[in-house]
C-alpha positions in Angstrom: 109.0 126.6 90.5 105.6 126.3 92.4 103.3 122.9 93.1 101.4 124.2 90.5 103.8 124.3 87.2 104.3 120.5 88.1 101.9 117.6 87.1 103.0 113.5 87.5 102.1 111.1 84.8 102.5 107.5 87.4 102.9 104.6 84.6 101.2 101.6 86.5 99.9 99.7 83.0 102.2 96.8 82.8 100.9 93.3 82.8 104.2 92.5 85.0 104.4 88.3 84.2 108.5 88.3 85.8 106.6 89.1 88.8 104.6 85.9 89.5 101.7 85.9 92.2 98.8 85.9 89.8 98.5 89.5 89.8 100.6 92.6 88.1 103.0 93.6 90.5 101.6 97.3 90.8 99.0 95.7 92.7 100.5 93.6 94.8 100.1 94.4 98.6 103.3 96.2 100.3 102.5 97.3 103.8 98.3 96.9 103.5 98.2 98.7 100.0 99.1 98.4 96.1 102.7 98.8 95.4 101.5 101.5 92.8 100.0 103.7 95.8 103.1 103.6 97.5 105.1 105.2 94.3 102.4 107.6 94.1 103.7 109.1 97.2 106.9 110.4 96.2 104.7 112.3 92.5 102.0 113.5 95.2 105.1 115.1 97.3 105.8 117.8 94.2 102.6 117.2 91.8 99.6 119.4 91.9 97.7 117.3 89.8 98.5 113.6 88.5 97.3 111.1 86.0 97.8 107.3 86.8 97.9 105.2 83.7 96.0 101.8 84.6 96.1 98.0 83.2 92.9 97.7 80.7 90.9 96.0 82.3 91.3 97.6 85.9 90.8 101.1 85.7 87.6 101.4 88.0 89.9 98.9 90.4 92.7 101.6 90.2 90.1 104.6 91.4 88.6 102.2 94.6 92.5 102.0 95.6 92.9 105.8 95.5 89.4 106.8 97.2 90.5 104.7 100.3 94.8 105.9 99.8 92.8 109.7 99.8 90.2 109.0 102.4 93.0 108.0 104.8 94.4 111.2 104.3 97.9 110.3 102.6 97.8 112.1 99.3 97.7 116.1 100.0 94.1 117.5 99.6 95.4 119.8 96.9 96.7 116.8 94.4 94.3 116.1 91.4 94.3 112.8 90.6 93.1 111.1 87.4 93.2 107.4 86.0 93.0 106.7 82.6 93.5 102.9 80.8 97.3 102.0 79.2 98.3 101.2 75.7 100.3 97.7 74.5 103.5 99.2 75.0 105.2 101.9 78.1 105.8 104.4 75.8 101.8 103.6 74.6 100.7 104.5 78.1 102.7 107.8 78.9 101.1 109.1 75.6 98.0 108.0 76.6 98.9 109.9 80.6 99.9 113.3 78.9 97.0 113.4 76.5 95.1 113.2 79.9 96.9 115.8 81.4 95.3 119.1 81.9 96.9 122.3 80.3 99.2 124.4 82.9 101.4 122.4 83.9 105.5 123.1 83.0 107.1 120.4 84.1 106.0 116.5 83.9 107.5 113.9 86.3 106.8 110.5 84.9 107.2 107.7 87.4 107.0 104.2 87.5 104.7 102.4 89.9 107.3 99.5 90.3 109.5 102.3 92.0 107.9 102.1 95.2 110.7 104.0 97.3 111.3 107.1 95.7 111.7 109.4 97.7 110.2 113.1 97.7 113.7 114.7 98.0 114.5 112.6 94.9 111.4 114.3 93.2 112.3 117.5 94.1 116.1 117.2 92.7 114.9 115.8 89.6 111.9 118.7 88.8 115.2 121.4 89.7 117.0 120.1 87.0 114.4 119.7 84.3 113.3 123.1 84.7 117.2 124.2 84.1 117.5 122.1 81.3 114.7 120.4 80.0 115.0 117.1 80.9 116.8 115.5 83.9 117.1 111.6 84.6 118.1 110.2 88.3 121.1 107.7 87.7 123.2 105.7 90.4 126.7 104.3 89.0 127.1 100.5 87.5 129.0 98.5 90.5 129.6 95.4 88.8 131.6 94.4 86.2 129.7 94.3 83.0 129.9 91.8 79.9 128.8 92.1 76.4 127.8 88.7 75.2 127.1 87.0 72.0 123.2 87.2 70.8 120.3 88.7 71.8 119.4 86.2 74.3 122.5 86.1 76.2 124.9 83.9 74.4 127.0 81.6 76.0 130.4 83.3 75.1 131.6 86.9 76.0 132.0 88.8 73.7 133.9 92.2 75.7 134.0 93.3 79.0 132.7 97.0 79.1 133.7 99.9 80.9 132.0 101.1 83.8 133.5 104.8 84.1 131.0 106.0 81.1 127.8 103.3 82.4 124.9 104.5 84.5 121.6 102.8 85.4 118.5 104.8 85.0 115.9 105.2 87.6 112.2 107.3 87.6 110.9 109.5 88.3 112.1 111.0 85.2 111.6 114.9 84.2 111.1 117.3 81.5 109.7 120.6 80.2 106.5 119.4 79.3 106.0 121.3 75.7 109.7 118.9 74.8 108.1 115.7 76.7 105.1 115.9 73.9 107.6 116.9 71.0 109.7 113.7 71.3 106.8 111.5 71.8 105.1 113.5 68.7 108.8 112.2 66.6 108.8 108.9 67.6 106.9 107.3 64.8 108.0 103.4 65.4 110.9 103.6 67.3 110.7 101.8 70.6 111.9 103.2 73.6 112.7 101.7 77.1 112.3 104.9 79.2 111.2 108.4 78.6 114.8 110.5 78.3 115.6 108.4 75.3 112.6 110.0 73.3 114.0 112.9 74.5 117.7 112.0 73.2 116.5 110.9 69.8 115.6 114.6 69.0 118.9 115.8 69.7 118.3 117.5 73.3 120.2 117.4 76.8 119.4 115.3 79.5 120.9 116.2 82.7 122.1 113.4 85.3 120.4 113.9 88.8 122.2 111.7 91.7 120.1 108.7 92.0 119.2 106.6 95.0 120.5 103.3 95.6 117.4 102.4 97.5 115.0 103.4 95.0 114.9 99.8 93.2 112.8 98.8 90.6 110.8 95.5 91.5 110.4 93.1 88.5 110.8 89.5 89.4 109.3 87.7 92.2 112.3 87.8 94.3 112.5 91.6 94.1 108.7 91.4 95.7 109.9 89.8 98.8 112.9 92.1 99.4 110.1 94.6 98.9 107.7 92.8 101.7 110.9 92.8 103.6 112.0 96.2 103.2 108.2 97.9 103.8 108.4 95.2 107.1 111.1 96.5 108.4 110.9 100.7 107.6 107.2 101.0 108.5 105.4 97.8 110.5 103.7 95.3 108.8 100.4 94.1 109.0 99.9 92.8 112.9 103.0 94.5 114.1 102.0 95.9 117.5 104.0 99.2 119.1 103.8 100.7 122.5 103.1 104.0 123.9 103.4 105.0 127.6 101.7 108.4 128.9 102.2 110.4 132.2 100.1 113.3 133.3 100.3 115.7 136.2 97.8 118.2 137.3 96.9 120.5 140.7 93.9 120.0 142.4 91.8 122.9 143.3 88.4 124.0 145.0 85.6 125.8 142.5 86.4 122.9 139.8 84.6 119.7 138.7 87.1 116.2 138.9 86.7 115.0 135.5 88.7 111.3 135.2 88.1 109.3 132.3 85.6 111.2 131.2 83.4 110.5 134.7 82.5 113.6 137.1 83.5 112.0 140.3 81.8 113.7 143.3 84.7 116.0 145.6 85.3 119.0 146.7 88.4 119.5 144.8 88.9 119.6 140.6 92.0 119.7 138.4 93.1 122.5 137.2 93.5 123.0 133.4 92.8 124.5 130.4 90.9 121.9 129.5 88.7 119.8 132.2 92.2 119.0 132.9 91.3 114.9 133.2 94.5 113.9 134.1 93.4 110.0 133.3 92.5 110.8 129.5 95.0 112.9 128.9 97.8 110.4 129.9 95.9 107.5 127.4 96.5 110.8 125.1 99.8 110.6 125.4 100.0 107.2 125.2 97.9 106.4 122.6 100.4 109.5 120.5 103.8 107.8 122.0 102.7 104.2 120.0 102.8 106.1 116.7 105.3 108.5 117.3 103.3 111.4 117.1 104.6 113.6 119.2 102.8 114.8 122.9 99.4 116.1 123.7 100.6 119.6 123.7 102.2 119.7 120.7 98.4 119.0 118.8 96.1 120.9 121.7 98.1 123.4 122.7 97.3 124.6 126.4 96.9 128.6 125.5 94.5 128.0 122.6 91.2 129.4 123.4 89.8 126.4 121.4 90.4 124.0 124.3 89.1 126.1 127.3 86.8 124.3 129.3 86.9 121.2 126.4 85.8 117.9 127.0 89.3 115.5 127.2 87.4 112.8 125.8 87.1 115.0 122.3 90.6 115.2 122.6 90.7 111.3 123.0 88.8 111.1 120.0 91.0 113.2 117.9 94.0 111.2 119.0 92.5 108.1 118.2 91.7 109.9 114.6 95.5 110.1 114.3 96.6 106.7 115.2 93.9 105.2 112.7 95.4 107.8 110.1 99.1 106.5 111.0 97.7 103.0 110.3 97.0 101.7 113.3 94.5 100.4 116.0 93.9 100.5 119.6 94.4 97.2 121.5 94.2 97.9 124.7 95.2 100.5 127.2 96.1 100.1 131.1 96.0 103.4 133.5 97.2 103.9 137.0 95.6 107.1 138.5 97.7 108.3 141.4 95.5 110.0 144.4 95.0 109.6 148.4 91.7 110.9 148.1 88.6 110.5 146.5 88.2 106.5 147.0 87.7 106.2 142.9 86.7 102.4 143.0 82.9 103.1 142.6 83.6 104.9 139.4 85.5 102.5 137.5 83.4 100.6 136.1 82.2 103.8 135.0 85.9 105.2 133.4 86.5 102.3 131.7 83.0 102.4 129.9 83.6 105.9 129.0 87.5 105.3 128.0 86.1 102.8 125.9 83.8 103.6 123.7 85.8 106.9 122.7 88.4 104.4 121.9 86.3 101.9 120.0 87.4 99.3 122.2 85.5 96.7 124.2 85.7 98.2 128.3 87.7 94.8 129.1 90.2 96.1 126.8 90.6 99.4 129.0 91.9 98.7 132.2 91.8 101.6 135.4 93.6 101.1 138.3 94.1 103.6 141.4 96.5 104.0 144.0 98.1 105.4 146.6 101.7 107.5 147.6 100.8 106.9 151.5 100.9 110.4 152.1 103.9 111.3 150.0 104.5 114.1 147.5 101.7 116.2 146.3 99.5 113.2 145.2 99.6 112.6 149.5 99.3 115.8 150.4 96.2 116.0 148.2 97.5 119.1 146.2 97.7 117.2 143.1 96.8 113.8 141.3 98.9 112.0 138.5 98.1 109.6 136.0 99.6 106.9 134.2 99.0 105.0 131.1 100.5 102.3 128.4 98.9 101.6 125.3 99.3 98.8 123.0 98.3 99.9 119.1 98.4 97.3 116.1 99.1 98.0 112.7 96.2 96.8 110.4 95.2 96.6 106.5 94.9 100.0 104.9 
């Protein structure tokens, strides 16, 4: 099955009034963006093209939300994403999502934007098993003990207690072959539905049971929003939360090359050798600045032996890195260095670093801080063979 036989109908149209807050839970904020953004994730993970199914009212709201969620780079390139308005009821607003839907597609994934921690490896299980059969709905088993009670608004008496052996709890995002997803809703006529596989079940055909995931919960009263702030607080930083990044660099020193150190040509007869300019200085901050998002090293994203980087300016580098902290959700505080070196006397060119540090950064210079120092004549940095840097960088997680 390829990205392309698989489109994602994300059902964000509810007017959500268990939720409280003034506002339809969809949209509530969960780690600087709408809840529906984040459910979005796990459909853009197998989707090639999806259509989100909007409140009346806020459909030109919905398309702001994804311009910036795309602009930051966290739906793939190749997703096609569409929003159209909902209908009075759910099963009103996944019509109204496949009608939207452009022709190709084999399989549809509908998902609901209260789901926000799907996961992608859920998605993929679920789309296996609806091309095998048709239709495929992630369940997770019923843990408590379960009661049938008298009346339709819960009674005051019990009435049985029910088995749990042949219970399961259904979750989203739900599957099917997308010619039998339009034939059931085409047969509906009246009949209310709460979910998607039981249109599919009143015509008579198969649903297959895909393990669920505990985790992915379905927020629906105002108490399942805060777990929800306190579960996107804990797995991915909130708004505020600051991380730290600490960056070492190493490099010889050699005649016939310019010393480039924080972006500043400091006058001696020595340079550092590279592949780059080889500025030790920046490329620690790199490092750094990677460390605090847990992006890996500066090798691993400018690798030394590409002919791309001969001779390249660090301080593009810098600015690249910097791209990639932004993109991770995140902003530079401040940065502190330590450049390691018995000769040249750097303090003259300080002022000069930290300027240069800075505005590649988009920081104020008194938010960059250069030190230098001595070994007193020990090791290379002594001997004047080599100079090493150091640096630790503070990033802070802002609104996205």
């Amino acid at each position: 099955m390829n990205r392309s036989d698989v489109a994602g109908i994300l059902v964000a149209a509810g007017a959500s009034t268990r939720s409280g807050g003034g506002v339809p839970k969809q949209f509530v904020s969960l780690g600087g963006r709408p809840m529906f953004l984040a459910a979005l994730d796990c459909l853009s993970s197998v989707c090639s093209e999806i259509v989100i199914v909007a409140p009346e009212g806020r459909v030109d709201e919905t398309i702001c939300e994804i311009e910036r969620h795309r602009a930051l780079g966290r739906t793939p390139a190749e997703t096609r994403l569409a929003v159209v308005s909902g209908g009075s009821r759910r099963q009103d607003s996944v019509a109204n999502g496949l009608a939207a839907l452009p022709a190709g597609s084999v399989i549809v994934l509908v998902h609901d934007a209260a789901r926000p921690f799907a996961s992608p490896d859920l998605a993929e299980r679920v789309v296996a098993a609806a091309f095998e059969v048709g239709a495929a709905v992630p369940v997770v088993p019923v843990t408590d003990t379960v009661k049938r009670v008298s009346g339709t608004g819960g009674g005051d008496r019990v009435q049985e207690t029910l088995s749990r052996k042949a219970l399961r709890l259904a979750q989203t995002p739900q599957g099917f072959r997308r010619d039998l997803l339009v034939r059931a809703y085409d047969r509906l006529g009246g009949s209310e539905i709460t979910d998607d596989a039981q249109a599919v079940e009143f015509i008579g055909h198969d649903v297959a049971l895909v393990e669920g995931d505990p985790g992915n919960i379905k927020v629906t009263t105002a108490h399942d929003v805060e777990l929800a702030h306190l579960r996107v607080g804990l797995k991915a930083g909130v708004p505020g939360e600051v991380r730290i990044g600490v960056g070492t660099d190493c490099h010889r020193l050699e005649e016939g090359r310019p010393l480039v150190l924080g972006g500043v040509t400091v006058p001696f007869a020595k340079g550092l050798a590279g592949h780059s300019d080889a500025d030790v200085l920046t490329h620690a901050v790199c490092d750094a600045l990677l460390g605090a998002v847990s992006a890996g090293d500066i090798g691993r994203h400018f690798p030394p032996g590409d002919p791309a980087y001969r001779d390249i300016s660090s301080l593009i580098l810098l600015d690249r890195v910097v791209g990639i902290v932004r993109k991770r959700g995140y902003e530079v505080s401040n940065v502190d260095t330590t450049v390691v070196a018995e000769a040249p006397r750097l303090g003259p060119h300080i002022a000069a670093m930290r300027r240069s540090l800075a505005e590649t950064l988009g920081t104020d210079p008194e938010a960059v801080s250069v030190k230098a120092t001595t070994t007193e004549g020990t090791g290379p940095e002594g001997a004047g063979a080599a100079m090493t840097a150091h640096a630790v960088a503070i990033v802070r997680r802002v609104e996205s």
